[in-house]
C-alpha positions as CSV (number, residue, x, y, z in Angstrom):
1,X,55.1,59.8,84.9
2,X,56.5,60.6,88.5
3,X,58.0,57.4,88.8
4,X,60.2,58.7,85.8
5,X,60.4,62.4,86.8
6,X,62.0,60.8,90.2
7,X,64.3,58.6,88.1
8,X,65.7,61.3,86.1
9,X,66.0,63.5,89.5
10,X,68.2,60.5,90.8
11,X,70.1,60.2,87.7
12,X,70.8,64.0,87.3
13,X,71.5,64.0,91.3
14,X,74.1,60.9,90.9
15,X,75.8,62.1,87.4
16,X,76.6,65.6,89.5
17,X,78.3,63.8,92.1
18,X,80.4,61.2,90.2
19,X,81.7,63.1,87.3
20,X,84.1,65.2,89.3
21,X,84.9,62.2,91.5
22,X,85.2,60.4,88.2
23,X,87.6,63.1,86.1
24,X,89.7,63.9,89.7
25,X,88.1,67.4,90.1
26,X,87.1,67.9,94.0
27,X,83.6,67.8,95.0
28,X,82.0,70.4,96.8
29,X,81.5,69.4,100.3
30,X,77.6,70.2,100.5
31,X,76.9,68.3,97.5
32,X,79.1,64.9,99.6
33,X,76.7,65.3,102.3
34,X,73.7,65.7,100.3
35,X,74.3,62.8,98.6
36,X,74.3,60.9,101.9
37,X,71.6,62.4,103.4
38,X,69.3,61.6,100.3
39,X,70.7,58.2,100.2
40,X,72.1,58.6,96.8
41,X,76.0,58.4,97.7
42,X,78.1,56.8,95.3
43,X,80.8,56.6,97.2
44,X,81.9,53.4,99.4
45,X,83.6,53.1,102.2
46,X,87.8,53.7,101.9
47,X,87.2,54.9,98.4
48,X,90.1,57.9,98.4
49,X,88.2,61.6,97.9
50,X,88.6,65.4,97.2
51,X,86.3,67.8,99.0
52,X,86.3,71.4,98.9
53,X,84.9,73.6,101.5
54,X,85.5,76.4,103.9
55,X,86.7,75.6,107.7
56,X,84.4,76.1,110.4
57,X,86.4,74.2,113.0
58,X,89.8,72.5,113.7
59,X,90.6,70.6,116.7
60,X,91.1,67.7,118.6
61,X,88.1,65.0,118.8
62,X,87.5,62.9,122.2
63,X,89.5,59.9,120.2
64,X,92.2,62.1,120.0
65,X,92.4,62.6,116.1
66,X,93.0,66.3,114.8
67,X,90.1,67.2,112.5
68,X,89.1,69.9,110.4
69,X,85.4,70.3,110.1
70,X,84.4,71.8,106.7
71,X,81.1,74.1,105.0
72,X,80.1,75.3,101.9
73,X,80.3,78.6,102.9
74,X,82.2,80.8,105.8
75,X,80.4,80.5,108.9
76,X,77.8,78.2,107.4
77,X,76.6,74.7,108.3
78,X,78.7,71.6,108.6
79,X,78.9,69.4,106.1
80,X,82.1,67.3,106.7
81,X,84.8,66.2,109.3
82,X,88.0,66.0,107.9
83,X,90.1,63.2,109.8
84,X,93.7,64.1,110.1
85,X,96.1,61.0,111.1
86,X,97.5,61.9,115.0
87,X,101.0,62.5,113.8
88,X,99.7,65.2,112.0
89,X,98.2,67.5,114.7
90,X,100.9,70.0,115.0
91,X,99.1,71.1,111.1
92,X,96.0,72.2,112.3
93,X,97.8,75.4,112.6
94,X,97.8,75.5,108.8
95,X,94.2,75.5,109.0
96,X,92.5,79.1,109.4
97,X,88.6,79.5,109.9
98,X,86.7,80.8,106.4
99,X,90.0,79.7,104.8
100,X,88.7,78.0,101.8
101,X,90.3,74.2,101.8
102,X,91.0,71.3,99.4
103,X,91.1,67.8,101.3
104,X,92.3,64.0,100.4
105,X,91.6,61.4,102.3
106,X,89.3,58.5,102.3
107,X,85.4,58.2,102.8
108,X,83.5,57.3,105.5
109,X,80.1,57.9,106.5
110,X,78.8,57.4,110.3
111,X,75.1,57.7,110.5
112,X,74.1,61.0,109.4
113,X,77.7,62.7,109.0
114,X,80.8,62.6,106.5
115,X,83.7,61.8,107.8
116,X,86.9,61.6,105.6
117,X,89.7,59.8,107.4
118,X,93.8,60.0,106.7
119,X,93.1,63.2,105.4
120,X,96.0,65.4,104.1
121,X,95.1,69.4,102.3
122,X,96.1,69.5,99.1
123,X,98.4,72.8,98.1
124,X,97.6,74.8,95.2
């Protein structure tokens, strides 16, 4: 019986995560990293994604990329770094902190983080 109450858990889990991904709808960035802490992701590597999340942090990282980092709430934890290509760093001052964000760009995950590379935010 816990064997299946853990198999249901995993199914319920997994279905959250891949019907938004599935119907286009973006995913909430807490629910990404959850998925890849638990070891659940359904995403693979390169497969194109839309996040949603707040900004915590833009800059430029030691390999000299412009990222946004992204939470699920203002001032909260992050759950994400947003990748942006190096011709793009002049638009990280489109970016303000607690500004609530939609990203593109493709998944990657490094260890224990989300990263989501050639990134671009999508207008509304």
């Amino acid at each position: 019986m816990k064997n299946l109450l853990k198999l249901f858990t995993v199914f319920v889990f997994c279905f959250a995560i891949i019907t938004p991904y599935a119907y286009g709808e973006p995913i909430p960035v807490d629910s990404l990293f959850k998925g890849l802490e638990s070891g659940i992701i359904i995403l693979e590597f390169d497969d194109p994604v839309t996040v949603t999340g707040y900004v915590i942090d833009t800059g430029i990282s030691k390999y000299l990329t412009p990222y946004v980092a992204l939470s699920d709430k203002k001032g909260g934890e992050q759950y994400a770094v947003c990748v942006l290509p190096r011709a793009d760093s002049l638009k990280l001052k489109d970016f303000a902190k607690d500004e609530k964000v939609t990203m593109e760009g493709h998944f990657y995950a490094f260890r224990d983080k989300v990263v989501i590379k050639k990134c671009s935010k999508v207008t509304e």
